[in-house]
C-alpha positions in Angstrom: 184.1 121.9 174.3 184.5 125.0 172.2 186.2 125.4 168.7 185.8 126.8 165.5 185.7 123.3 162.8 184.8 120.2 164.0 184.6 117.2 161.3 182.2 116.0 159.3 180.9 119.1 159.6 183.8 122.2 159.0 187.1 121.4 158.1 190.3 123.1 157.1 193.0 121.2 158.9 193.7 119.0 161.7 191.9 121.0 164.5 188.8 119.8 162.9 190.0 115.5 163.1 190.6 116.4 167.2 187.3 117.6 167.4 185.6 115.1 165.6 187.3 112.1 167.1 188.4 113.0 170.7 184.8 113.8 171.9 183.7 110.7 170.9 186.4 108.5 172.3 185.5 110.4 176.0 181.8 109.4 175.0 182.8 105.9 174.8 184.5 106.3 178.1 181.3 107.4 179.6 181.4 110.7 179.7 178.7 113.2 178.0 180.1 115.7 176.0 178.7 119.0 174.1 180.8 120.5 171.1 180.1 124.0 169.9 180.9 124.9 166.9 179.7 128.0 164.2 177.2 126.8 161.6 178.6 127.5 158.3 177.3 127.6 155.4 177.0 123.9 154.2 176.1 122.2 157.6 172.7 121.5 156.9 172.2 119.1 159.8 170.7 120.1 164.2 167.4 120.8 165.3 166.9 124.3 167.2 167.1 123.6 170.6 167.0 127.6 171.5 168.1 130.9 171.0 170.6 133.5 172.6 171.5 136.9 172.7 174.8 139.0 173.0 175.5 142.8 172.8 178.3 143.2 170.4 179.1 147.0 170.1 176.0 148.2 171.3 173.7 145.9 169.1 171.4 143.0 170.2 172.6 140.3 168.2 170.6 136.9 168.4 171.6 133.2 167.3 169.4 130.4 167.1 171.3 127.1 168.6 171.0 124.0 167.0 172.1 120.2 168.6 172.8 117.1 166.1 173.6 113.6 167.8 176.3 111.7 166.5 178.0 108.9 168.0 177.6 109.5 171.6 178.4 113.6 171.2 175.6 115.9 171.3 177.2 118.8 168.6 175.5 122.5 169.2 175.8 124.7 166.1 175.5 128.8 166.4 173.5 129.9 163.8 174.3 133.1 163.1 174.3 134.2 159.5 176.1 137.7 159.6 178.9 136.1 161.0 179.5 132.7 160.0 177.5 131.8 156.6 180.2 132.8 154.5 181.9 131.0 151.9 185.0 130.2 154.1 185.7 129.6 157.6 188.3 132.4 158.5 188.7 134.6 155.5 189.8 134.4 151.5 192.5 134.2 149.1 193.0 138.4 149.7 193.1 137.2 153.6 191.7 136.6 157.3 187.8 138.4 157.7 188.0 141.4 158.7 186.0 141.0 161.9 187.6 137.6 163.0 188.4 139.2 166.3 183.8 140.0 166.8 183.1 136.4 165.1 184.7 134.6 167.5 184.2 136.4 170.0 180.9 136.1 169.3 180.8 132.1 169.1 183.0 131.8 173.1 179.9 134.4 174.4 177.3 132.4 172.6 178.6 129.2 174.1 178.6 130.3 177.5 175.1 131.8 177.2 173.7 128.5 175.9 175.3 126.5 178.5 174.9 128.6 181.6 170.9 128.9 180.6 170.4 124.9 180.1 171.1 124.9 183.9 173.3 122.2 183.8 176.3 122.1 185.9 179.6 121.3 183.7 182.7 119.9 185.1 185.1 121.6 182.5 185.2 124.0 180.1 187.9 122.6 177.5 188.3 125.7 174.7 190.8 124.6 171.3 192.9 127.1 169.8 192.5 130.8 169.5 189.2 130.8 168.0 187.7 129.7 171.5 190.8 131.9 173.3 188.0 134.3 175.4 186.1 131.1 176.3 188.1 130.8 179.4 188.2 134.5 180.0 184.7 135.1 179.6 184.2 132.2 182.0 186.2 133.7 184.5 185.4 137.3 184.1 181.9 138.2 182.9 180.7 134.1 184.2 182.4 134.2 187.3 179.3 134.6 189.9 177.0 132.6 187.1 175.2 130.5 189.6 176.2 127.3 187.4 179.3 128.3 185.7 180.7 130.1 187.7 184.2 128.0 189.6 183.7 126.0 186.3 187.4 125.0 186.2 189.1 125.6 181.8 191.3 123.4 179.7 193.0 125.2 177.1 194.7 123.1 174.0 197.1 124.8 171.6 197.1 123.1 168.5 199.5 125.1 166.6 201.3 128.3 168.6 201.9 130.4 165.0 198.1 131.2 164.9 197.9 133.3 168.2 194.6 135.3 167.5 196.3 138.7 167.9 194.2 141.9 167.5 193.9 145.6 168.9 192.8 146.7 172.2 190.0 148.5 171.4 188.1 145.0 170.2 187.3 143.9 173.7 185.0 146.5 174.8 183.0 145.8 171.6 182.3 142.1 172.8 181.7 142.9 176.4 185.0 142.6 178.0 187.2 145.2 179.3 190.0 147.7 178.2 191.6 146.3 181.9 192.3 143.2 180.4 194.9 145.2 178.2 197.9 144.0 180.8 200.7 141.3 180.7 199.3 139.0 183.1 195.8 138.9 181.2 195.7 139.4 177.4 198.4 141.8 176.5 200.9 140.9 173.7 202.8 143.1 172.1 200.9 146.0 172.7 197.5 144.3 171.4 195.7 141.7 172.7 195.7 137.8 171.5 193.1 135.2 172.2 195.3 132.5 172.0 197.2 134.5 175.7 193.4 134.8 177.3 192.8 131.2 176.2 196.4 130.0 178.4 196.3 132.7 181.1 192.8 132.1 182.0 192.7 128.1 182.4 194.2 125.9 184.9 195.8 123.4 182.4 197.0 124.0 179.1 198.0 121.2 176.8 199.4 120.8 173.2 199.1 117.8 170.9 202.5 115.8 171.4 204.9 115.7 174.1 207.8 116.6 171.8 206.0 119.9 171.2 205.3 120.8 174.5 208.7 121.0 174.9 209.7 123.1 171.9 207.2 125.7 172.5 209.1 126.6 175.4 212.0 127.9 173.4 212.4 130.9 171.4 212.6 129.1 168.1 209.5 127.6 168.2 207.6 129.4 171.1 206.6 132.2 168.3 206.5 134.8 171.1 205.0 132.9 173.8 208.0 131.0 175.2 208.4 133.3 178.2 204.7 133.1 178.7 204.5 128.7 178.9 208.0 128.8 180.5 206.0 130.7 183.3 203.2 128.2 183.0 205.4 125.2 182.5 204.0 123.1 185.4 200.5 123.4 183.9 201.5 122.5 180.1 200.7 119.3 179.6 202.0 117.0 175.8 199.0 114.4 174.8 199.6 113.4 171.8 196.3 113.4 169.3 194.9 110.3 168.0 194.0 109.1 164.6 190.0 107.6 164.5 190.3 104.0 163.7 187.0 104.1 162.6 187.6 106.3 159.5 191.2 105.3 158.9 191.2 101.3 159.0 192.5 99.5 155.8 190.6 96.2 156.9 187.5 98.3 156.4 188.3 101.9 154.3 185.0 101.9 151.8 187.6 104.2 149.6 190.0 101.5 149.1 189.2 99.2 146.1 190.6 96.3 148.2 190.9 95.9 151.7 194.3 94.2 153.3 195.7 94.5 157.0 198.8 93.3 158.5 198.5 89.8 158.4 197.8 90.2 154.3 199.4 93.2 152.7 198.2 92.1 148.9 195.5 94.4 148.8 197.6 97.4 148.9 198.4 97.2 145.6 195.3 97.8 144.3 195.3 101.2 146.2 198.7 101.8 144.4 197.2 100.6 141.0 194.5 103.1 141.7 196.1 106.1 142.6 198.4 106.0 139.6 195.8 106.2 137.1 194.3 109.2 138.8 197.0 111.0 138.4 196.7 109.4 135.1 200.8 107.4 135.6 200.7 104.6 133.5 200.0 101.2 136.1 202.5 99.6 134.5 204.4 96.8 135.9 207.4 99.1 135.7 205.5 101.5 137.7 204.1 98.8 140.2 207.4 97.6 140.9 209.0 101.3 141.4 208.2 103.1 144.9 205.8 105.2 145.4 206.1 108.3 147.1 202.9 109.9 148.3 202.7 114.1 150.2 199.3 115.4 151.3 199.7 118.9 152.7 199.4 123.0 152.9 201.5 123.5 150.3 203.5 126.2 152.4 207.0 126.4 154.2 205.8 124.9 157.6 205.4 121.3 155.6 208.7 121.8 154.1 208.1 122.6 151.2 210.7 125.3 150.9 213.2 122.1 151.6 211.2 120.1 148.7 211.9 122.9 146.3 215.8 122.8 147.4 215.9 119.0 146.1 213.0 119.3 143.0 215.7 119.1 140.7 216.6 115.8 141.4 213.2 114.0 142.2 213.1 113.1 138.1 216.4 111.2 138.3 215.7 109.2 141.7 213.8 105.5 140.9 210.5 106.8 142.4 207.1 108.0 141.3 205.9 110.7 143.9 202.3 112.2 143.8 201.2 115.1 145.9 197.2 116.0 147.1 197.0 119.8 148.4 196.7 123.5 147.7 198.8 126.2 149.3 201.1 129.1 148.2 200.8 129.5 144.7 204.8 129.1 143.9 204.4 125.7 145.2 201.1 125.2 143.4 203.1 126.1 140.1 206.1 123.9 140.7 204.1 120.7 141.1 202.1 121.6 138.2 205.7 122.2 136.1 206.6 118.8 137.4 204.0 117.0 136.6 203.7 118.2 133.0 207.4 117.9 132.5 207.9 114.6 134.4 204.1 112.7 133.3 205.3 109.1 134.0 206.9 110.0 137.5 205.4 112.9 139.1 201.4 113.7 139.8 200.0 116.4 141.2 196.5 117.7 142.5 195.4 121.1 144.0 193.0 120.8 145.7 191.5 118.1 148.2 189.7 114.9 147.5 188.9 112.6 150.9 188.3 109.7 148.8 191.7 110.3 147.0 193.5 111.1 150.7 192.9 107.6 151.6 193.7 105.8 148.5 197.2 107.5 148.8 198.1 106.8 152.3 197.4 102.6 151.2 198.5 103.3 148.0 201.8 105.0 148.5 205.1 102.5 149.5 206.3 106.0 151.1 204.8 109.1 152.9 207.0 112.1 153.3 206.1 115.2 156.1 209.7 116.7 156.0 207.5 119.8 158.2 210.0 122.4 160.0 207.9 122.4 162.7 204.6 120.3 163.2 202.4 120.3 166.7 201.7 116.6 166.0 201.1 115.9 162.4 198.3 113.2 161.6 199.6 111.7 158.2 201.8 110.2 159.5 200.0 108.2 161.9 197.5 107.5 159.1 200.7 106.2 157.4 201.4 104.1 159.8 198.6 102.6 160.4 198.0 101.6 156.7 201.3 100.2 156.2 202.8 103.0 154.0 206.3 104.1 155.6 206.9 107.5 157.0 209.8 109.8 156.4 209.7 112.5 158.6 211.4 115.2 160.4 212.5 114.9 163.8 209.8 117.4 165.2 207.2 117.9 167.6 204.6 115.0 166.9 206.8 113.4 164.3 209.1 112.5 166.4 207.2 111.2 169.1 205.6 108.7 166.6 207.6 107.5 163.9 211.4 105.6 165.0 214.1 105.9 163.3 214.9 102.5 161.6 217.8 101.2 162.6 219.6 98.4 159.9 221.9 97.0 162.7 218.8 96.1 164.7 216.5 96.3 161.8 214.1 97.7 164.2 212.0 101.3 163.4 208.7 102.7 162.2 210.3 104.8 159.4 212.9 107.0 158.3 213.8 110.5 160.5 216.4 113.6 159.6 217.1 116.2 162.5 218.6 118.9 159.9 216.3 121.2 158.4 218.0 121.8 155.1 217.7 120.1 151.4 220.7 118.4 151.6 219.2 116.1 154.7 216.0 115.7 153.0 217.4 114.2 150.1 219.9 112.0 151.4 217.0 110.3 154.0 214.8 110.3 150.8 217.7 108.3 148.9 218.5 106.2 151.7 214.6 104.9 152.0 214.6 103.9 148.5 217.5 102.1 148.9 216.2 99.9 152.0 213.4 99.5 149.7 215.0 97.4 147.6 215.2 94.7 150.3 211.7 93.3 150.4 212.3 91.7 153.9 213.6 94.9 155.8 210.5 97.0 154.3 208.1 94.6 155.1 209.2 94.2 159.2 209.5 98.7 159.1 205.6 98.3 157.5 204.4 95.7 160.0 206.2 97.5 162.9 204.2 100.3 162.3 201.0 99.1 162.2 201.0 97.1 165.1 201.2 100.8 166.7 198.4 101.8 168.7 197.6 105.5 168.2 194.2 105.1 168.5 192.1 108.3 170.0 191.0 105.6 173.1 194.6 106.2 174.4 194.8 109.7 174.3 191.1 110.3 175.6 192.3 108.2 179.0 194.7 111.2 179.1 192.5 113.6 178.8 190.2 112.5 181.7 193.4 112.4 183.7 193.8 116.5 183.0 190.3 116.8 183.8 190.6 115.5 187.0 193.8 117.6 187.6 191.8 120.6 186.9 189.2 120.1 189.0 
């Protein structure tokens, strides 16, 4: 595998939780799997296991490779200081590096260098996201007579179509590929060239991380471009949806929680609720303890709907609710939670920035969890919701809605609480409507309890993956 952020060692979203968890569950499968990511600055961690060098414009450029074992996954870190020890993964608050397009670029060549000279044949090549986009060219171009890669069938997974990689022509020749890969049926997009189009053009399979998003990136509102391009592909696109790891996000045993409870005893949760209120420094009072609690941990940008949350910010005060909200993002929605907060101090918390520790406590400590996302690939909150007894609301979309049901008061059957209209209006009245249900102790309990006796567990989704492999081959 090939990526850009794998966890515990780089993270800056979810790409990073696949990477960290799937591997492993195909380790305990059976299968041997290598993970290659940079080495950024701050992964102190891998012995050198050897060295390799790629031309990039015209220079010899060398990276020493490093391998850490961690529950059955041997992890290979390029170490290559120009290009990755930097002070963040893709770029700044002023933007993206510069030289993203030579970086990565660099890291696909690297990888293939390294495995081609262990002389090991591999069965797949499975490349994530643009970042590892020229994995599967380079494999099939510059690798193709390699006398062990070479046939070496790719796997491509899109796990979020609005970052496509897209640069100009002329960056190619400068990391050993050619200008003649400048055409529609190859790397050609709108008159440049994208890694994320070499990354689904050159592999047999691509999948995406839910079913429900599979689907919607075949259509112009969601496709971002490159509906024509899977609707073309469409019998090689393949929905599995990711998987949360059980072993980090299990309230029976979550060393951040200062009490541990599960579904058959759900009096521990409290605690977590006590806890997170007086970090956001809410008076746990039993006023407070009684009232729901609404928890958000996000990108603070319109993607997670926070453009609808600003539509309805007005009237958060006024609802019977506390809500508390972990992130960073844009910088107007920064400011509004801040404004809240110190307007609203005995309902509404707010910290920017991340705290893992803090993450957890709020997904047991929170009564409700709210991703009201305009689009979202598959979305993991919400599973960690779930799992942890705190009830979702949602939109209906992509991953969200292939995980969290509707509840249903005739039936009294569901998971959560859904809304299909992207608009404030929507948001609020599910939001209203959950608080209400909330009231009746015995309804909210069976919606808690239905959820976690939901099995999204990264062993399920794994089984999947070996299923594409074989297709592949």
């Amino acid at each position: 595998m090939v990526a850009s952020e794998a966890i515990p060692f780089a993270k800056t979203g979810g790409l990073a939780d696949v990477l960290g968890a799937l591997p492993a569950a195909l380790a305990r499968l059976g299968h041997t799997v290598d993970v290659v990511i940079p080495r950024y600055r701050g992964i102190t961690v891998g012995d050198p296991v050897g060295r390799v060098f790629v031309s990039v414009s015209g220079r010899r450029i060398d990276a020493m490779v490093l391998e850490h074992h961690a529950r059955g996954v041997r992890n290979l870190f390029i170490d290559q200081s120009q290009y990755f020890d930097r002070e963040s993964l893709y770029g700044t608050g002023a933007g993206d590096y510069p030289d993203n397009a030579e970086r990565f670029g660099f890291l696909c060549r690297a990888a293939l260098d390294w495995a081609g000279g262990t002389g090991r044949r591999y069965d797949i090549l499975h490349a994530h996201d643009w970042q590892a986009g020229l994995a599967p060219v380079m494999l099939g171009t510059l690798f193709r007579a390699h006398p062990t890669l070479g046939g070496t069938p790719a796997v491509f997974t899109i796990h979020n179509i609005a970052y496509q990689g897209s640069f100009p022509p002329q960056v190619l020749p400068a990391i050993g590929l050619g200008l003649d890969l400048v055409r529609v049926d190859a790397l050609e997009f709108w008159g440049g060239v994208s890694y994320l189009k070499g990354g689904i053009t050159f592999s047999r399979i691509i999948t995406t991380v839910s079913p429900r998003y599979a689907q919607e990136i075949q259509t112009p509102a969601f496709g971002f471009g490159f509906d024509g391009v899977l609707r073309h592909r469409s019998g090689d696109l393949v929905g599995i949806l990711n998987g949360i790891d059980y072993d980090q996000w299990d309230p029976q045993r979550d060393p951040h929680l200062p009490a541990a409870y599960g579904a058959s005893n759900l009096e521990g949760k409290a605690a977590s609720k006590r806890a997170v209120l007086e970090s956001y420094g809410i008076p746990a009072s039993d006023g407070t303890l009684a009232r729901p609690l609404v928890g958000m941990i996000s990108r603070m940008v319109d993607q997670k709907g926070f453009d609808l949350v600003a539509g309805v910010v007005g009237a958060l005060p006024s609802l019977d609710a506390t809500f508390v909200v972990l992130g960073t993002g844009e910088q107007r929605y920064e400011e509004m939670w801040r404004a809240l907060s110190a307007a609203h101090p005995d309902r509404i918390g707010a910290r920017i920035g991340f705290d893992e520790g803090l993450a957890h406590r709020i997904e047991a400590g929170a009564d409700l969890f709210l991703m009201p996302s305009r689009f979202e690939p598959c979305g993991l909150n919400q599973m960690y919701s779930l799992r942890y007894g705190t009830v979702p609301l949602v939109r209906a979309t992509g991953g969200l809605a292939d995980t969290v049901r509707n509840y249903d008061p005739g039936t009294g059957e569901g998971t959560g609480f859904t809304f299909d209209e992207y608009s404030p209006d929507a948001l609020l009245g599910t939001l209203r409507w959950a608080l209400d249900v909330y009231q009746d102790k015995d309804a909210w309990r069976r919606i808690q309890l239905a959820g976690m006796r939901e099995d999204n567990s990264w062993d399920a989704s794994a089984r999947k993956y070996v299923q594409v492999y074989e297709r592949a081959r």
